[in-house]
C-alpha positions in Angstrom: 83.4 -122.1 55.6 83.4 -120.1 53.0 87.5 -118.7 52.3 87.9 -114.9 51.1 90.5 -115.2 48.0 92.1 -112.4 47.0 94.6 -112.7 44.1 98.8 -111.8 44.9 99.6 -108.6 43.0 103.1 -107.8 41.6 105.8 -109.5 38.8 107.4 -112.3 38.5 111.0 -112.5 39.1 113.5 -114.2 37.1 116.8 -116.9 38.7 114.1 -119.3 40.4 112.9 -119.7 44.0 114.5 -119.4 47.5 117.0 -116.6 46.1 118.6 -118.2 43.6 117.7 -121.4 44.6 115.9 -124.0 41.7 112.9 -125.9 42.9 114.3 -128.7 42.1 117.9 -127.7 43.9 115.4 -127.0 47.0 113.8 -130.0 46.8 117.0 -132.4 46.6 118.3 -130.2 50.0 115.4 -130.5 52.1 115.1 -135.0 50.9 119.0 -135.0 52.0 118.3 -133.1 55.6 115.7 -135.9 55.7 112.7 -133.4 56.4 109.2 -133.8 55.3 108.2 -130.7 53.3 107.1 -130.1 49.7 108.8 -127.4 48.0 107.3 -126.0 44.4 107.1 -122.5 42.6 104.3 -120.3 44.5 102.9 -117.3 43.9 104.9 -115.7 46.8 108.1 -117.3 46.2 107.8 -115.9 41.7 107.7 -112.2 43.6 110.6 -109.9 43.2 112.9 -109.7 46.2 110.7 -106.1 47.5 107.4 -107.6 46.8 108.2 -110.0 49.0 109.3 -108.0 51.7 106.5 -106.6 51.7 104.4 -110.2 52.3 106.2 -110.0 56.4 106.1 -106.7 58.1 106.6 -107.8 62.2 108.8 -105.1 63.3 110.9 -106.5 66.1 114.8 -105.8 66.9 117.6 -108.0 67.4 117.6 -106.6 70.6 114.0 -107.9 71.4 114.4 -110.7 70.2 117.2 -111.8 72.4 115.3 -110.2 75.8 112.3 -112.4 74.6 114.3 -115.8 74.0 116.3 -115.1 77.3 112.7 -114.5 79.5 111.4 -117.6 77.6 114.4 -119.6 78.2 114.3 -118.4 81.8 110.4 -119.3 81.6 111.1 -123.2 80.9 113.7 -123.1 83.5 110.9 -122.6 86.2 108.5 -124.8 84.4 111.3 -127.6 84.8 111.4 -126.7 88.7 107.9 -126.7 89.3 105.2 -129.6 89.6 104.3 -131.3 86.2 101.9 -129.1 84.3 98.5 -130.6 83.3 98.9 -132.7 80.4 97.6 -131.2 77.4 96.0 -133.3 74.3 98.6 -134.9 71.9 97.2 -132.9 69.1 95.0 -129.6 68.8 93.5 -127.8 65.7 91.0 -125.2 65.6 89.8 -126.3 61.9 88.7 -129.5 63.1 87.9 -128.8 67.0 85.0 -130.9 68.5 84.1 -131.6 64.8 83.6 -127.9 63.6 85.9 -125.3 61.6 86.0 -122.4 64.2 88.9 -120.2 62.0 87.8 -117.5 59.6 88.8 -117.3 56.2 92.5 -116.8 54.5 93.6 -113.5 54.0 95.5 -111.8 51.5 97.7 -108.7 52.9 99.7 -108.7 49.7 103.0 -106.5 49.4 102.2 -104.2 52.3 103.8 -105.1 55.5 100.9 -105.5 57.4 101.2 -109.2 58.5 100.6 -108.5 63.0 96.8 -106.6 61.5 96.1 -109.9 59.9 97.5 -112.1 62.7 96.0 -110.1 65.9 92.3 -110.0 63.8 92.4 -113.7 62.6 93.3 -114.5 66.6 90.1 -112.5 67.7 88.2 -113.4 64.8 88.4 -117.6 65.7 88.0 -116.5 69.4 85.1 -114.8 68.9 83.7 -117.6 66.9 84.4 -119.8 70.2 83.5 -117.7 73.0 80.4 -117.2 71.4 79.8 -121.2 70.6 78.7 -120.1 67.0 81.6 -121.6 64.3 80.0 -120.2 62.0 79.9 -116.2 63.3 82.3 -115.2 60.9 82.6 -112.0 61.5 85.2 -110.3 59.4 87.3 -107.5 60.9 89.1 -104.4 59.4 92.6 -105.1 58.9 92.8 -101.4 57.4 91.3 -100.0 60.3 93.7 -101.7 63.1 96.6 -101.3 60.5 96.2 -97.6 59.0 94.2 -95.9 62.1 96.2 -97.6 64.8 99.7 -97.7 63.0 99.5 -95.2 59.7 101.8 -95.2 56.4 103.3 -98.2 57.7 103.1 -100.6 54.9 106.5 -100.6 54.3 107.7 -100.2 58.0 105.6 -103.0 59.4 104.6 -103.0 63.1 104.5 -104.9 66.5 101.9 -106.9 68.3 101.7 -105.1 71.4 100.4 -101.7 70.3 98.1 -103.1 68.1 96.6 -105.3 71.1 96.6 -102.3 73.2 94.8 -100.6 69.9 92.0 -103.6 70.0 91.5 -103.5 74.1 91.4 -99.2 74.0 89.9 -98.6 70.3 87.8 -101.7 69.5 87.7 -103.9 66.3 85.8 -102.8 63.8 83.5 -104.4 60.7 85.8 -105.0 57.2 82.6 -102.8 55.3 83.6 -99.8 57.4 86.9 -100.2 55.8 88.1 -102.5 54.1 91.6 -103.5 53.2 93.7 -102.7 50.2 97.7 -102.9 50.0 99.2 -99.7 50.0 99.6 -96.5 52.8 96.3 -94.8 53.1 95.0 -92.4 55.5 92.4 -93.1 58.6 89.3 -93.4 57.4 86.4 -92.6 60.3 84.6 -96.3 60.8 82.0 -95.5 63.3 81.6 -97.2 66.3 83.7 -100.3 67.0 81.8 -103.8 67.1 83.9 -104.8 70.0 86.5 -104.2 72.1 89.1 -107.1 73.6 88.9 -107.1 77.2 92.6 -107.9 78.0 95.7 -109.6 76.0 99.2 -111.3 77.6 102.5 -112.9 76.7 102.5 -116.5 76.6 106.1 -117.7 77.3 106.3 -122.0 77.8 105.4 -124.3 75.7 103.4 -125.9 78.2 101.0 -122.7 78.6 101.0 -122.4 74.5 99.5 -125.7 74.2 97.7 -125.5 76.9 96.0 -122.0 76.1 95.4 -123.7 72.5 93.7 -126.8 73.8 91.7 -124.9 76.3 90.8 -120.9 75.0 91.6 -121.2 71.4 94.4 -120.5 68.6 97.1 -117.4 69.8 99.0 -114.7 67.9 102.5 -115.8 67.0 105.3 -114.7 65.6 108.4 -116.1 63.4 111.5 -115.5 61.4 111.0 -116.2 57.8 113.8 -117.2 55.4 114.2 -117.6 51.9 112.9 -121.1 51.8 110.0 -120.5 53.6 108.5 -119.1 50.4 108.2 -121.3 48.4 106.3 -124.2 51.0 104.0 -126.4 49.5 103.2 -128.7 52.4 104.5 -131.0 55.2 106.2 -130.1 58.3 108.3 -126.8 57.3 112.2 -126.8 58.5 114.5 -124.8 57.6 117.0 -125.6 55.1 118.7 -123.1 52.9 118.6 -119.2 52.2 119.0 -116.1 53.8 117.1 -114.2 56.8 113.9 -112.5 55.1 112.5 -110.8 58.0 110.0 -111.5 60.9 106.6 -112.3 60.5 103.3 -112.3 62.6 100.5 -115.7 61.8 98.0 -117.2 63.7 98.6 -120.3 65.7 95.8 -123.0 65.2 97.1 -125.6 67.1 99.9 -128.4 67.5 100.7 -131.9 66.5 103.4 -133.9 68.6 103.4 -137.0 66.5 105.0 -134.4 63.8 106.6 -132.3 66.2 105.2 -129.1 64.8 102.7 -126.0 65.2 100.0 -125.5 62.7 99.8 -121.9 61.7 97.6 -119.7 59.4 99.1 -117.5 57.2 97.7 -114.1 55.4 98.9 -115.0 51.9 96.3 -116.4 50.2 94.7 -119.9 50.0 97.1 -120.6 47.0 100.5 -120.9 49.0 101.0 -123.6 51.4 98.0 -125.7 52.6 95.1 -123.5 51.2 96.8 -120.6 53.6 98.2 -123.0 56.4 101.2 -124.4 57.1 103.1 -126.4 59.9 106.3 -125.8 61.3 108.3 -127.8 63.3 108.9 -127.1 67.1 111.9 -124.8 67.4 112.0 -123.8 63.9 112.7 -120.3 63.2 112.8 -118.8 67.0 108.7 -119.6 66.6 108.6 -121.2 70.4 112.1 -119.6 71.4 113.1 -116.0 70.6 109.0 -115.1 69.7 106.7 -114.9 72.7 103.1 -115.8 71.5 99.7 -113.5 72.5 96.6 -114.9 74.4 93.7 -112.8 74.3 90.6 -112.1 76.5 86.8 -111.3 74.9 83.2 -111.3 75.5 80.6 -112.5 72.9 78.7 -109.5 72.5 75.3 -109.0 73.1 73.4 -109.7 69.8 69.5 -108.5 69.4 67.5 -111.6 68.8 65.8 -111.1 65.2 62.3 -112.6 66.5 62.3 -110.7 69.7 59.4 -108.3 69.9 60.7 -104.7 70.8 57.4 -103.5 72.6 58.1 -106.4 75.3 61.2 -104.3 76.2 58.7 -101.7 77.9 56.6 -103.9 79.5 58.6 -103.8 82.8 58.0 -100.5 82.7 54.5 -100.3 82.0 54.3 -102.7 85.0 55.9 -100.5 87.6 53.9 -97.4 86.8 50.8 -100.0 87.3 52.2 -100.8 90.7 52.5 -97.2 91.8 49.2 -96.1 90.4 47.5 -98.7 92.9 48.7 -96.4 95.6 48.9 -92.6 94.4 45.1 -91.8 93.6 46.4 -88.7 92.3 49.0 -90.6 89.8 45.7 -93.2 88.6 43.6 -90.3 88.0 45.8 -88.6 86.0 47.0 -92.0 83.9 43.4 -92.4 83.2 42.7 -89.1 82.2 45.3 -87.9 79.6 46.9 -91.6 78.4 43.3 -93.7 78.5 40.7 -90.7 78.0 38.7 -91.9 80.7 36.8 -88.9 83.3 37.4 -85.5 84.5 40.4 -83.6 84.2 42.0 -83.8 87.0 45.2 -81.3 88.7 48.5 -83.2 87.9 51.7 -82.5 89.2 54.4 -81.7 87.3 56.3 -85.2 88.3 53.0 -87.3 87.3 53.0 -85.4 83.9 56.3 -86.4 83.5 55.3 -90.4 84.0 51.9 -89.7 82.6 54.3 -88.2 79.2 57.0 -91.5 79.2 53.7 -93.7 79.0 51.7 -91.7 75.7 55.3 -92.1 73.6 55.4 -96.0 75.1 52.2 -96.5 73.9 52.6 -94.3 70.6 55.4 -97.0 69.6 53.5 -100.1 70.9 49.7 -98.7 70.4 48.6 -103.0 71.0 49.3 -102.6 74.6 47.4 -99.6 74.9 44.1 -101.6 75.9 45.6 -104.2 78.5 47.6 -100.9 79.9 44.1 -99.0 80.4 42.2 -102.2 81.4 44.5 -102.9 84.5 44.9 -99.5 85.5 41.2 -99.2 86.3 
């Protein structure tokens, strides 16, 4: 597939990565915690402290977040009481799934804080791609639309997954032409009708269901708290190691690995951080599976016309059924023949068999071939 690059805007900032961190001090810290991640200069991490503020943008509490890891720590509780869940695969990623790439391209929401628009329309935009059995859809949604219509001058407020679910099952996704995306406050611009709407969304609390929903449905909306470090990944299975609480952050979640222990995630900051726009983080890191519930959601593949499919045969049910009364309403026949085939007398018509003898004329002004098979069956 075919990834959508947009370039990282803003300055460089002088001292170094991770807040004041060298690469090379980063580097040495993360060998001695005996993790396996790849720390270098990125474009996020050369941002000044603002700009990159403005690369998160999930807008959750401390309050939330401790109601969240207290339902999910209540949630494994019962999962330990109940029967064993189903087993699910050892491993699970959605860009390599039953040997196709069914995840859209990486995204770019630069420094506006518009990270859960990226993450809820990346999750629909896969799913779509899977309900449909068609890896290669691709359809690309308006972040700007979900974001600006459903949130407003929020880019430096950020927002939360719920309401912009609840804007995707009310409002609808719409097409990225309609609108598309650029990284600052903006007002609601009118996008026309919506190409689909999500039928229904949920929490996701256990790891269990998580991996379960991923093996099964397809990747889920996640959420995380991102730290200083976490800027300047390069690769490998991210831990946490040194540098302050950034902020929260909404991603996608691809998949799992439990040979490495991790979740593989997509991010929206370009295919030049991490792996091309990916990265993996290790189960438990940075309240991912423990203070952050993650979102499944519910779709339909819509109904798409069939470019070969010949509109006239739409009418021929119709066509048929007016045949199949005419066989028993002389008056109806008479009538058909008269002002749609030109055929004898003029005959007295009611006004309810002017009314079908009307809906045939503009049938057969569209689809003037089946004018003559019409005319030869009615007699």
């Amino acid at each position: 597939m075919a990834t959508k690059k947009r370039s990282a805007s803003g300055k460089s900032r002088s001292g170094g990565s991770s807040g004041g961190t060298s690469g090379g001090d980063l580097q040495a810290a993360i060998n001695r915690s005996g993790y396996e991640w790849t720390a270098a200069a990125t474009p996020v991490s050369n941002l000044s402290a603002a700009e990159r503020k403005g690369h998160l943008g999930l807008q959750i509490s401390a309050a939330e977040l401790a109601a969240t890891a207290r339902a999910i720590e209540a949630s494994e509780a019962l999962v330990s009481l109940s029967a064993a869940p189903i087993a699910a695969p050892a491993s699970v990623d959605w860009r390599n799934r039953n040997g196709a790439n069914w995840m859209t391209s990486v995204k770019d929401q630069q420094d506006c804080g518009a990270c859960v628009s990226f993450a809820v329309l990346g999750t629909i935009e896969a799913r779509l791609n899977i309900v449909c059995q068609k890896e290669n859809f691709d359809k690309d949604f308006s972040e700007a639309n979900l974001f600006f219509c459903g949130c407003g001058n929020c880019c430096q407020t950020g927002w939360y997954f719920e309401p912009a679910l609840e804007y995707c099952r009310h409002t609808g996704v719409f097409e990225n032409s309609a609108f598309p995306y650029t990284p600052q406050n903006q007002p609601c611009r009118p996008s026309g009708s919506p190409f689909m709407k999500i039928t229904s969304w949920k929490q996701v609390l256990t790891v269990a269901e998580r991996k379960n929903l991923l093996a099964t449905k397809g990747p889920l909306v996640a959420g995380m708290t991102v730290f200083s470090d976490f800027f300047d990944y390069a690769g490998g299975v991210y831990r946490h190691v040194s540098g302050g609480e950034e902020g929260g952050h909404a991603i996608v979640c691809v998949g799992y690995d439990d040979a490495q222990r991790c979740w593989i995630c997509k991010n929206s900051w370009n295919t030049t951080w991490g792996e091309a726009g990916y990265f993996k983080i290790g189960y438990g890191e940075c309240g991912i599976d423990t203070s952050f519930a993650m979102y499944d959601v519910d779709l339909s593949c819509p109904q798409q016309p069939q470019p070969d499919a010949d509109p006239c045969s739409l009418y021929v049910p119709a066509l048929r059924r007016v045949l199949e009364a005419a066989r028993f309403n002389l008056s109806l026949r008479l009538c058909l023949r008269y002002y749609v085939c030109g055929r004898g007398l003029r005959p007295w018509c009611s006004s309810a068999t002017m009314s079908v003898a009307r809906s045939v004329q503009e049938i057969l002004r569209q689809c003037p071939r089946l004018r003559a098979s019409f005319c030869q069956a009615l007699g």
